[in-house]
N, C-alpha and C positions, 0 to 999 in steps of 0.2 A: 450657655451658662444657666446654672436653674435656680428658679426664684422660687420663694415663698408666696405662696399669693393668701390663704385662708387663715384668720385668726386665730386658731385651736391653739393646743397645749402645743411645746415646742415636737416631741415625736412625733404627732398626728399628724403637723406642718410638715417633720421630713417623711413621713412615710407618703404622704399626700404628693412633696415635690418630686417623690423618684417616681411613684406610680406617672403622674403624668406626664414626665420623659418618656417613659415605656410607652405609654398610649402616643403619643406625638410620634414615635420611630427613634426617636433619638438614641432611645437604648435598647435596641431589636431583641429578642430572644439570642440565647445563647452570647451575647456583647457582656467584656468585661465592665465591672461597676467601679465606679473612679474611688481610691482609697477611703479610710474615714477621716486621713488628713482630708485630704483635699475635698470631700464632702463637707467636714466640716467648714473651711475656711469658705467657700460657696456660698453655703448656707449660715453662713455667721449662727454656726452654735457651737455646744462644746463636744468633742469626740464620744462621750460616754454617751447624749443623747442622739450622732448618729450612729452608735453602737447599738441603743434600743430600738429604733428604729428600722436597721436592719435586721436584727432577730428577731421582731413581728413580720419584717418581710419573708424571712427565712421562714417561720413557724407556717405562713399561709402559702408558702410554695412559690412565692414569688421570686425569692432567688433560692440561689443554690452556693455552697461551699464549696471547692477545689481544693483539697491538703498543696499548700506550699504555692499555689498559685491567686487565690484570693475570691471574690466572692461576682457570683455570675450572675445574668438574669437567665430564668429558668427557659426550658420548653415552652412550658404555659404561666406565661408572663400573666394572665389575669388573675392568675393563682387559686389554690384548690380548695381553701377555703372564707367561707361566708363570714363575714362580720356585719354586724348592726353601723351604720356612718356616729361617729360623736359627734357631740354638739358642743362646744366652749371646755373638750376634755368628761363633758359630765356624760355616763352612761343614756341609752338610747332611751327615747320620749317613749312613756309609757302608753298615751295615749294613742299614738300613731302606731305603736306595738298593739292594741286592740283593733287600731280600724283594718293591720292587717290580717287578724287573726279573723275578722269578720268578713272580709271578702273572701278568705280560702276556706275556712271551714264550713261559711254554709253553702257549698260550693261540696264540699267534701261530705257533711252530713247528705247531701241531697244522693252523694254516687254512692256513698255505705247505702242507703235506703232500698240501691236497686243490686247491690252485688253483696252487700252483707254474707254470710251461711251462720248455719248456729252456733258455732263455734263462737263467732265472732261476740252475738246476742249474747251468750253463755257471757262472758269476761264483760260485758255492759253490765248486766245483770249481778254479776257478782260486785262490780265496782260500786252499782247502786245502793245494793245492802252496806257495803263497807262506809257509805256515806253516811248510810241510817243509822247503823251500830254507833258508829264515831263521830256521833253530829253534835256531840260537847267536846273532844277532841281535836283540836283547828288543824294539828299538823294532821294527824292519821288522814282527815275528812278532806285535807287539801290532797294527798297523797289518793286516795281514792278518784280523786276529783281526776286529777291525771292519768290514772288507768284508764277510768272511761272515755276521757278523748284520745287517749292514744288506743283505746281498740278501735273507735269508731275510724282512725287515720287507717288503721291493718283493716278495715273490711272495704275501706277505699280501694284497695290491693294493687295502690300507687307507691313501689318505697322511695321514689324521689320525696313523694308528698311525707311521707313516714319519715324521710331522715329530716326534713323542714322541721317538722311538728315537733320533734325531739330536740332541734336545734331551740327553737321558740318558747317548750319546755323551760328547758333551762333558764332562759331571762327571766320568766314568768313565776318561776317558783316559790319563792317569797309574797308577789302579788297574791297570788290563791291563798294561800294561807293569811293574810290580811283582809283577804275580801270576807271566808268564812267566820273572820272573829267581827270584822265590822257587822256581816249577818246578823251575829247573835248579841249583840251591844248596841246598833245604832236603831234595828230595823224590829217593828212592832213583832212579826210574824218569824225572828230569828233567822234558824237557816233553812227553816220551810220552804221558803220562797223556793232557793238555791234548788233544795233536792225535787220539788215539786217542775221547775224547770229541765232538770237533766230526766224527772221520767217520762216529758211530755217528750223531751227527744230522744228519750230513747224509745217511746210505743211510734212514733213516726218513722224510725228505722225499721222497726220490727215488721211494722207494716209495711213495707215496700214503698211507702208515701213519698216520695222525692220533693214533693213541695212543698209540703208539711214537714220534715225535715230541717229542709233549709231553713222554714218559717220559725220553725223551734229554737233552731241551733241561734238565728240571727237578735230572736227574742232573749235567751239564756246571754247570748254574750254583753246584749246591750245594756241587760239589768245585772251582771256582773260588773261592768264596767260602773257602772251608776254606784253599785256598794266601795269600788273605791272613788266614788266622787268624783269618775266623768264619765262627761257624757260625750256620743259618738254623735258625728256627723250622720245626716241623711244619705243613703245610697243610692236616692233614685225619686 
């Protein structure tokens, strides 16, 4: 029988009960999925929410559709793709979205630093200028903002690490452009600071410096974090 065990919104609850059927064995790969009657009446909710529920299962490849036959767990029950965990239904904690972005990127600034090629410098370089140009512009200056970490992730010339960062992108992209207006509204020195940051990391890539690099990258993220008003744990 499967239980609710976690508080969240009611879908997160059943998408949470069936995943951990599947991790227990109870519902193996390729094993039929019990209806959304009988889903629902299990889980004491109403059919529509375990409808939504299974169409985020569906959407992450968790299960699978059969025309005429009903809904399957897939091959790869862990499913193919990534989500951030909720928390009470509310999107993923910003802050714990930085402390991860500080352990992989300067991790990632440190490997661009030794595998970089010009190429890669080139689109830093240009992202820099688009900063400079559009640094009363919040959207442009965030959008530039993103260039340059997503070339420094391509001279990684990791594309697990590259399809991460684009995933990460995405949550984050409203944050950047909040942090660059809070730059030029809350903070004496504007977005100075911001661009003065991204050129230190970007002449420690240039240079092959791998630990000036990371040094850079871990500095730039912490005073990013600070413009929106947190602060990151110590790493060490």
């Amino acid at each position: 029988m499967l239980e609710l065990q976690r508080p969240d919104s009611l879908v997160v609850r059943v998408v949470s009960a069936i995943r951990a059927e599947i991790e227990s064995g109870q519902l193996p790969p390729e094993s039929r999925l019990p209806t959304e009657q009988q889903l629902a009446e299990q889980l004491n909710v109403s059919r529509s929410v375990v409808r939504e529920a299974i169409a985020q299962l569906k959407a992450d490849g968790v299960i699978t559709a059969r025309r005429g036959l009903g809904s399957f767990i897939s091959q790869t029950p862990a499913g193919t793709v990534f989500r951030f965990p909720q928390q009470n239904g509310r999107r993923a904690d910003l802050a714990q979205m930085f402390e991860v972005r500080l352990w992989i990127e300067t991790t990632a600034a440190s490997i661009a630093a030794q595998r970089r090629d010009d190429a890669d410098l080139q689109r830093m370089k240009s992202a820099l200028q688009d900063m400079q140009d559009n640094r009363d512009n919040f959207e442009a200056a965030a959008l530039a903002d993103v260039e340059f970490h997503r070339a420094i992730a391509d001279a990684s010339k990791n594309d697990y690490f590259v399809a991460f960062h684009d995933f990460l992108r995405s949550q984050l992209a409203s944050a950047r452009k909040t942090a660059w207006e809070n730059s030029a509204s809350r903070f004496a020195n504007g977005s100075a600071d911001a661009t003065e940051e991204h050129q230190l990391l970007y002449q420690a890539i240039a240079d092959g410096d791998a630990q000036r690099a990371a040094a850079s990258a871990e500095a730039h993220l912490r005073a990013a974090a600070r413009r929106l008003q947190l602060e990151l744990p110590a790493t060490h």
